[in-house]
N, C-alpha and C positions, 0 to 999 in steps of 0.2 A: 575213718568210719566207712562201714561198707552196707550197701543194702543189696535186695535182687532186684531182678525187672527180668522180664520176659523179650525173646526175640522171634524171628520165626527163619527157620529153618531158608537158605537160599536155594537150597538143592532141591530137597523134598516137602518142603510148606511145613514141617511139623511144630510145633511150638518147644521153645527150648527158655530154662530157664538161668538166668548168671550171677555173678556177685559183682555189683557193679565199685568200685573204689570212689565215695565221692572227693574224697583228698587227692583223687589224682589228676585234677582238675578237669575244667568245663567241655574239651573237648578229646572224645579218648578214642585211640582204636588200639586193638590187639586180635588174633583169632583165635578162634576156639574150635571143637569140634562138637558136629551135632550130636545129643545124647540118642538118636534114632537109627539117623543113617550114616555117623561117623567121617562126616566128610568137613573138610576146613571152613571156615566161617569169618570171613570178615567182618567183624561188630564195629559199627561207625558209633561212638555213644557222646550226642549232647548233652550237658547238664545245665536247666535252667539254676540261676545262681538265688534267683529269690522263692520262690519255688518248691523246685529240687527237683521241679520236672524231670526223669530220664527218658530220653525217645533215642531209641536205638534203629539202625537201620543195616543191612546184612550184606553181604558182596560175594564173591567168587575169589579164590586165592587163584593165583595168576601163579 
């Protein structure tokens, strides 16, 4: 099952949108690139289990 949530850009603050996998369990990361300024994106994504909270948080591709 998949939903979106929103991130915000690490680079340039802009807001970006994703499709989050909630089957692929509670704690996920993969990157992406921002839909703005096309730069890599670390997505840190928890998922509350009762919930379904998603709170995503951004990083710097090293």
């Amino acid at each position: 099952m998949q939903t979106t949530s929103d991130y915000m850009c690490a680079y340039c603050g802009e807001m970006n949108s994703t499709f989050v996998d909630l089957s692929g369990g509670n704690q996920q990361s993969y990157i992406e690139d921002c839909q703005v300024c096309c730069r890599p994106n670390v997505l840190y994504i928890r998922i509350d289990e009762e919930t379904l909270t998603i709170d995503i948080d951004t990083g710097y591709e090293e």
